[in-house]
C-alpha positions as CSV (number, residue, x, y, z in Angstrom):
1,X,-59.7,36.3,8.0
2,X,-60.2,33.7,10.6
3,X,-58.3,33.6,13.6
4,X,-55.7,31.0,14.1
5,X,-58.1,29.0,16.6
6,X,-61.0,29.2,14.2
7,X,-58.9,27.7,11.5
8,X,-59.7,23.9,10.3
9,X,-57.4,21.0,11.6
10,X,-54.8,20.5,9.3
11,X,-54.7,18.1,6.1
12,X,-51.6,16.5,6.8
13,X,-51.8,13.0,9.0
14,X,-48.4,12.3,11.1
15,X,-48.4,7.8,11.5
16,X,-45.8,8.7,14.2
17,X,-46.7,9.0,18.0
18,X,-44.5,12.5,19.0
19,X,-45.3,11.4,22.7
20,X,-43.7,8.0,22.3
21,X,-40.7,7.5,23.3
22,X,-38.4,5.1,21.5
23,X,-37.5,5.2,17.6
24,X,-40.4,5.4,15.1
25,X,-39.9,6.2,11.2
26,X,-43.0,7.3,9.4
27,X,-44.9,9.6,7.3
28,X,-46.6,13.4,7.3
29,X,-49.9,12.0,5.1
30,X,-51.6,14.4,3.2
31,X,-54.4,14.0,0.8
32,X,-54.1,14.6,-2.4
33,X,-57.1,13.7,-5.1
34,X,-55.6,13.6,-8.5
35,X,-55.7,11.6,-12.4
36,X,-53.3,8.9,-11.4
37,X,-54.7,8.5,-7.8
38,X,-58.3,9.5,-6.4
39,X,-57.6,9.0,-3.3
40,X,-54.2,9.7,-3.3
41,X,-51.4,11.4,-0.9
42,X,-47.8,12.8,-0.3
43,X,-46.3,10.8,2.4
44,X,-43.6,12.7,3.2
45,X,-40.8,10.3,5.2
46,X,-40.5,11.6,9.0
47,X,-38.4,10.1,11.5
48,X,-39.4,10.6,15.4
49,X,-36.7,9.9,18.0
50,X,-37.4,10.5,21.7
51,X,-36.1,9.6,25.4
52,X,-37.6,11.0,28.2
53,X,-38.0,14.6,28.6
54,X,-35.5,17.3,27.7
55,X,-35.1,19.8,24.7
56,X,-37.0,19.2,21.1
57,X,-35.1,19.8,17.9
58,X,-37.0,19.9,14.7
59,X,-34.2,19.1,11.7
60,X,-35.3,19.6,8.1
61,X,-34.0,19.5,4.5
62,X,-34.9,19.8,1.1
63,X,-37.6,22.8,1.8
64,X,-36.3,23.5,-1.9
65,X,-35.9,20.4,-3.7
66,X,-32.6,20.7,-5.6
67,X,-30.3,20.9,-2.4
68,X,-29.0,17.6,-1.2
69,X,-26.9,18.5,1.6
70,X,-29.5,18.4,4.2
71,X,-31.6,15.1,2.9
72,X,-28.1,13.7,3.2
73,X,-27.4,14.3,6.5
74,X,-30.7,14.1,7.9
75,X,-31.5,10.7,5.9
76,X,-28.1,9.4,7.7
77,X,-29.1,11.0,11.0
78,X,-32.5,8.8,11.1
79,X,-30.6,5.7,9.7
80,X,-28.3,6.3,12.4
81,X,-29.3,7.7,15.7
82,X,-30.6,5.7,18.6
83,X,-32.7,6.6,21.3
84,X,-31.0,5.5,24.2
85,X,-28.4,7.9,23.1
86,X,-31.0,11.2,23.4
87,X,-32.3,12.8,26.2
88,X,-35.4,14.6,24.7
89,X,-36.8,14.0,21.0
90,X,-35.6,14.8,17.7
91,X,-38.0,15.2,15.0
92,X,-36.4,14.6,11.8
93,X,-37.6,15.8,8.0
94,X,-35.4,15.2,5.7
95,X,-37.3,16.5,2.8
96,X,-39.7,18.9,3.6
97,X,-41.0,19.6,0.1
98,X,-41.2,16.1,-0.5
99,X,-42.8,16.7,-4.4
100,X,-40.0,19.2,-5.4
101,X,-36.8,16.7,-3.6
102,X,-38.6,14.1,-5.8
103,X,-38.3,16.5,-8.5
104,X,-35.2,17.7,-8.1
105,X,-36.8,21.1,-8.3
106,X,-36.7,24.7,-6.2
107,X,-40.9,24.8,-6.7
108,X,-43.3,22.0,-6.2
109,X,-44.0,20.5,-9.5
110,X,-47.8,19.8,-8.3
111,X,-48.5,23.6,-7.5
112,X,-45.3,25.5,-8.3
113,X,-45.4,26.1,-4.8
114,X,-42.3,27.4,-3.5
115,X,-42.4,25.9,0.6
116,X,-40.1,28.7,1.6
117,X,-42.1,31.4,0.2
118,X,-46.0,30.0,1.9
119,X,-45.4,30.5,5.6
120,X,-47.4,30.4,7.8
121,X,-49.6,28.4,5.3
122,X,-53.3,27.5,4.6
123,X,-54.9,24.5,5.8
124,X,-57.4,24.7,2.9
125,X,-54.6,26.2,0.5
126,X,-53.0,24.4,-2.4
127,X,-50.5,21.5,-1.0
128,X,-47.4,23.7,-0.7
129,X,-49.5,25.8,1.6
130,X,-51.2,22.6,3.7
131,X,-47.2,21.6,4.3
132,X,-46.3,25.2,5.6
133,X,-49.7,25.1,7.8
134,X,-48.9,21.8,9.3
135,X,-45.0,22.6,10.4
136,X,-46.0,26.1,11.7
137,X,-49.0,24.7,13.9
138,X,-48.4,21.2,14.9
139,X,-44.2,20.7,14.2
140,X,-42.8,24.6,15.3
141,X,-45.2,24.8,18.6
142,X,-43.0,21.3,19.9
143,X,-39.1,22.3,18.8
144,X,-36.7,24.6,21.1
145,X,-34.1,24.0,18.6
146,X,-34.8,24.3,14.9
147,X,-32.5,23.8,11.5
148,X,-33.6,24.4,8.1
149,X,-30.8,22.8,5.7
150,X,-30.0,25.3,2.3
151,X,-27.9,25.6,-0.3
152,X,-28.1,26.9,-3.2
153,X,-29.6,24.8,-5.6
154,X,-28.9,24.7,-9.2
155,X,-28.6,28.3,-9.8
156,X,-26.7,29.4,-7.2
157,X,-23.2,28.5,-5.4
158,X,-22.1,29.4,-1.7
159,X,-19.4,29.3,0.5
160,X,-20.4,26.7,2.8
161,X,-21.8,28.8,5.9
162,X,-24.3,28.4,8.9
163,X,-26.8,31.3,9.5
164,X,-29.1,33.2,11.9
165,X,-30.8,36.6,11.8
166,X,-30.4,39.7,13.3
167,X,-33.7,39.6,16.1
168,X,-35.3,42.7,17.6
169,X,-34.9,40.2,20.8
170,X,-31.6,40.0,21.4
171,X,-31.6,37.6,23.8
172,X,-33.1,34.9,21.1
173,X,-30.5,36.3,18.7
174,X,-27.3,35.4,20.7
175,X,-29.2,31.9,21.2
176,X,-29.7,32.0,17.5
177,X,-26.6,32.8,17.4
178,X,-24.3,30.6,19.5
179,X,-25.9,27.5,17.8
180,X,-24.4,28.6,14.4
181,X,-21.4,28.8,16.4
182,X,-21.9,25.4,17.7
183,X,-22.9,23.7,14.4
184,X,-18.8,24.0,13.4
185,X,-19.6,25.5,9.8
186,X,-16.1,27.1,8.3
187,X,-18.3,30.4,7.6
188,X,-20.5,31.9,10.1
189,X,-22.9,34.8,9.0
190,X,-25.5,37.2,10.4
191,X,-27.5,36.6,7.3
192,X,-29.7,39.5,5.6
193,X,-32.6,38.5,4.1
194,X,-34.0,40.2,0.2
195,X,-37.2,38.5,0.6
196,X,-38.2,37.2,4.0
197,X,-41.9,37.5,3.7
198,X,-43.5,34.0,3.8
199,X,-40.4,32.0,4.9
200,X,-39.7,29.3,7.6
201,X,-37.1,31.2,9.3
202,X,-39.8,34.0,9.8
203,X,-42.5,32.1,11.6
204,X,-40.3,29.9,13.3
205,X,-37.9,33.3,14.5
206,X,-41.5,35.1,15.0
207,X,-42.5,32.1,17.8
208,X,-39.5,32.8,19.5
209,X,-37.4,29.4,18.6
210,X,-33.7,29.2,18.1
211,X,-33.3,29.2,14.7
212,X,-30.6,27.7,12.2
213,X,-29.8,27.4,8.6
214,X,-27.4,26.9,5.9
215,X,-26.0,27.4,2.7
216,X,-23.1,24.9,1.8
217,X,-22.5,24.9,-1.4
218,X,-24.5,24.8,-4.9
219,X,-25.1,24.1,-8.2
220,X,-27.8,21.2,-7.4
221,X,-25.2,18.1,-6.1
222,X,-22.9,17.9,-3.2
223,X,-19.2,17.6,-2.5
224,X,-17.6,15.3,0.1
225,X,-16.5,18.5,2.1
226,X,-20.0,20.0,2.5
227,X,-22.0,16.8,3.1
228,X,-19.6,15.5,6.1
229,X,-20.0,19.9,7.3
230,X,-23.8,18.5,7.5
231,X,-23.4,15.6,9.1
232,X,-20.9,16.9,11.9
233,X,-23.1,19.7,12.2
234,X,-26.5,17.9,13.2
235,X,-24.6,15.9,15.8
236,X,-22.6,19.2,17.0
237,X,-26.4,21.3,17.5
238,X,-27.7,18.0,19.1
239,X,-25.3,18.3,21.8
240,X,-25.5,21.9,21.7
241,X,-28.7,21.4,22.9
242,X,-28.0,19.0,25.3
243,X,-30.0,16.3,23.7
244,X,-26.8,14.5,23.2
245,X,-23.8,14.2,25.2
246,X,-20.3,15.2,24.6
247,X,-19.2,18.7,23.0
248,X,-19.4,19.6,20.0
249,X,-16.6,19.4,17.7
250,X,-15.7,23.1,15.8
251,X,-13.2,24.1,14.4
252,X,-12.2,27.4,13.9
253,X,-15.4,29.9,12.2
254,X,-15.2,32.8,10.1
255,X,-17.8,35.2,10.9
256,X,-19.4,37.3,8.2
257,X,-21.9,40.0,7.6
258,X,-24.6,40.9,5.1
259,X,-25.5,44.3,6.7
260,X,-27.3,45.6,3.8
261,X,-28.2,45.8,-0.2
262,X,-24.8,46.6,-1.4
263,X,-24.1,42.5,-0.6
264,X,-26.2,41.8,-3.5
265,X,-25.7,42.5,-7.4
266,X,-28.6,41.4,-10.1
267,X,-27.9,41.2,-14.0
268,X,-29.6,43.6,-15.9
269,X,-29.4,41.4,-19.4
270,X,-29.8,38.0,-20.6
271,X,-26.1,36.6,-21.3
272,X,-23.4,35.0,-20.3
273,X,-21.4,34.9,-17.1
274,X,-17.4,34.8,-17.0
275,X,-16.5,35.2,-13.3
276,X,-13.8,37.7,-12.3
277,X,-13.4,36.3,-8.4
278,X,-13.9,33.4,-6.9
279,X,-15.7,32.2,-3.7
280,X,-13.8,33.4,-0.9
281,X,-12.4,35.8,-2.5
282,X,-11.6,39.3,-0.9
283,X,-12.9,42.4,-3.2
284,X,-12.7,46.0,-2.9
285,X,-15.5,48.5,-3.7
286,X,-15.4,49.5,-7.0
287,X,-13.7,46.3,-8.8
288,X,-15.1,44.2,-11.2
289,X,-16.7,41.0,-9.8
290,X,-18.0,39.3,-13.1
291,X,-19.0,40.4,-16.5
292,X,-22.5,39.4,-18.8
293,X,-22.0,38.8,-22.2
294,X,-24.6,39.2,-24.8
295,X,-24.8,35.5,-26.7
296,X,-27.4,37.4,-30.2
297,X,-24.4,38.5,-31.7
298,X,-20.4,38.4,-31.8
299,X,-18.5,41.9,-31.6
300,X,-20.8,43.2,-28.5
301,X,-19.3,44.8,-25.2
302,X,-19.8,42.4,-22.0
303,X,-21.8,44.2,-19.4
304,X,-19.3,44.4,-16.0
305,X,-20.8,44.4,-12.5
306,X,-18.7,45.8,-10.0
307,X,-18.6,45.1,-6.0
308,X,-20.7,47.7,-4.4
309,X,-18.6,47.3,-1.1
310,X,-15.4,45.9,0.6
311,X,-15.7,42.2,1.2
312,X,-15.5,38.9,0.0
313,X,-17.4,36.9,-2.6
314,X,-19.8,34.8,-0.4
315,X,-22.2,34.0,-3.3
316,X,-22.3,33.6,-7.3
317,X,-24.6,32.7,-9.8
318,X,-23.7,29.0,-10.7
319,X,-25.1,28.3,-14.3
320,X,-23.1,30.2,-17.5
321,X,-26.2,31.5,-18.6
322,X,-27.5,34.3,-17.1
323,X,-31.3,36.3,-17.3
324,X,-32.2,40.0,-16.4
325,X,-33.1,40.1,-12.7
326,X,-30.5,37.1,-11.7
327,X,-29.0,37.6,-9.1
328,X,-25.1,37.5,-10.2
329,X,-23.2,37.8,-6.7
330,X,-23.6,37.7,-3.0
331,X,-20.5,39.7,-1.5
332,X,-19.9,39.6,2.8
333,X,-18.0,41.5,5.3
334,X,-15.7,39.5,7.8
335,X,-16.9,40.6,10.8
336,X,-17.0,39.4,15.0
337,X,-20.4,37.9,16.4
C-alpha cells in the first residue's frame, strides 16, 4: 500500500483559484474516457467564495443523489452570497456525486459507486473513488467547518434533524456539537452510525474538523418546511463560524440519542409495510411499531416489529414495499447535549 505522500496527484481539475479572493463559480474536472465521449469528463459545479483570511467552511449536498435538500440550499447559497459579506472562504458543492444527483440515484450510475461508502478514496480507483480522493486530500485539508447535507432519499423518511458523532476527542465533539446546535434544526441528535466504514463523516471527523450533517426529511423530494431548515441553517453555521456576521437564528432544539442497536429494526421478509406510529411519535419498549405483510398470497399473518426501546420514531422506511434486510424504523431517545 503506498503511503499517502507516494500516492499520484489526483484526477480531478478544480477551474477555481481557492487562494483568490472574490466570487468564482466553476467546476471539479475529472476525466472520464467513455462511448459517447473519449475524452470526456464530470464537471461537477463548485462555487468558491472568499474575503481575506478567517475560518474555511466546506458545504456539500447530494453525496447521494436522490436528496434535494442540500443541492437546494447550497445551489441558492452560491446564487446568493457575496463576498464582501464573508470574512474567510466558503467552498461550496452542491452535488457532490454529481452522476448520481443527475440521476436522481443513491449510487453512481457510471460505477454503482456509492460516494459515502469510498472514503478516503483512490486516485487511480473507479470515478466514485477519484471524487472521495480529491475531497479528502485537496478539499478536507482547507475547511475548519464542514457540512454534509442528508436525507433520506427515496427509501427512507426522517424527522428533519442535524447530527454529529460521539468523538473519542471530546473537545472536537462539543465543537461538533455546538454547530448542530447552531445550525437551528427542530431535532438535534448524537447520531450512531450501522456502517461508518468508508464515509465522509469518518475521514473528515478522523482529520480533526468540525463536522455536520443532516437528515430532513425523505422519500426522494422536499417540503417547504425542510428546504427553508437548509437554507436558515447554512447561513446560521456561517455565522457560527464567524465567517458571517450577526447570530444565528435558532429556535428551540430537541436533542436526541441513538446510543445503540436497539434504535434500529430490519424486515426479515419481502412485503408490505402498514405503519403503526408516526414520525415523532413517542413508543414504549415492547409495542408494535409497523407490521410486513406478505403480497404471494391473501389469508397470510402480517409479520409485526416491535420497538426494541423507549423512544420516539425518528426514522421509517418510506416506500410500501418492503425487502428482507430493509431497514423498517429508526427509533431515538430524547435526551440533553
Amino acid at each position: 500500500m503506498l503511503a499517502p505522500d507516494d500516492l499520484p496527484p489526483s484526477a480531478v481539475f478544480s477551474t477555481v483559484d481557492f487562494d483568490r479572493d472574490g466570487k468564482q463559480h466553476g467546476f471539479l474536472r475529472l476525466p472520464f474516457s467513455r462511448d459517447e465521449s473519449a475524452w470526456g469528463a464530470i464537471l461537477t459545479p463548485i462555487t468558491l467564495v472568499k474575503n481575506g483570511t478567517g475560518p474555511t467552511a466546506l458545504f456539500t449536498g447530494g453525496n447521494h443523489g436522490d436528496e434535494y435538500e442540500g443541492p437546494i440550499a447550497l445551489f441558492d447559497l452560491a446564487r446568493s452570497l457575496d463576498a464582501d459579506a464573508v470574512s474567510g472562504r466558503v467552498m461550496i458543492v452542491p452535488a457532490l456525486n454529481y452522476p448520481a444527483f443527475r440521476a436522481g440515484t443513491r449510487t453512481s450510475p457510471i460505477d454503482k459507486g456509492n460516494l459515502n461508502r469510498s472514503f478516503p478514496g483512490r486516485p487511480f480507483g473507479n470515478p466514485t473513488e477519484k471524487i472521495a480522493d480529491y475531497v479528502t486530500r485537496n478539499l478536507l485539508p482547507m475547511a475548519d467547518l464542514v457540512l454534509d447535507f442528508h436525507s433520506g432519499g427515496k427509501t427512507l423518511d426522517f424527522l428533519p434533524f442535524a447530527a454529529a458523532h460521539i468523538l473519542d476527542d471530546k473537545s472536537q465533539e462539543e465543537a461538533c456539537f455546538a454547530a448542530v446546535h447552531a445550525f437551528g434544526a427542530p431535532y438535534s441528535v448524537k447520531m450512531l452510525e450501522i456502517d461508518a466504514v468508508g464515509m465522509f463523516d469518518t475521514t473528515a471527523e478522523a482529520m480533526g474538523k468540525t463536522f455536520v450533517t443532516t437528515e430532513l426529511g425523505g422519500g426522494g423530494s422536499t417540503t417547504a418546511r425542510t428546504v427553508s431548515i437548509a437554507k436558515r441553517g447554512v447561513r446560521n453555521l456561517l455565522k457560527h463560524a464567524g465567517i458571517l456576521t450577526g447570530e444565528p437564528e435558532i429556535g428551540p432544539t430537541n436533542w436526541l440519542d441513538m446510543p445503540d442497536d436497539r434504535c434500529f429494526t430490519f424486515s426479515e421478509i419481502d412485503g408490505m409495510v402498514e405503519p403503526l406510529v408516526d414520525l415523532g411519535d413517542a413508543v414504549t419498549r415492547g409495542q408494535p411499531i409497523a407490521r410486513a405483510w406478505p403480497i404471494d398470497r391473501t389469508g397470510s399473518e402480517p409479520y409485526e416489529f416491535w420497538a426494541k426501546m423507549d423512544g420516539v420514531l425518528a426514522a421509517r422506511h418510506f416506500p410500501g414495499l418492503v425487502k428482507a434486510g430493509d431497514c423498517i424504523a429508526v427509533l431515538a431517545v430524547k435526551s440533553e447535549v
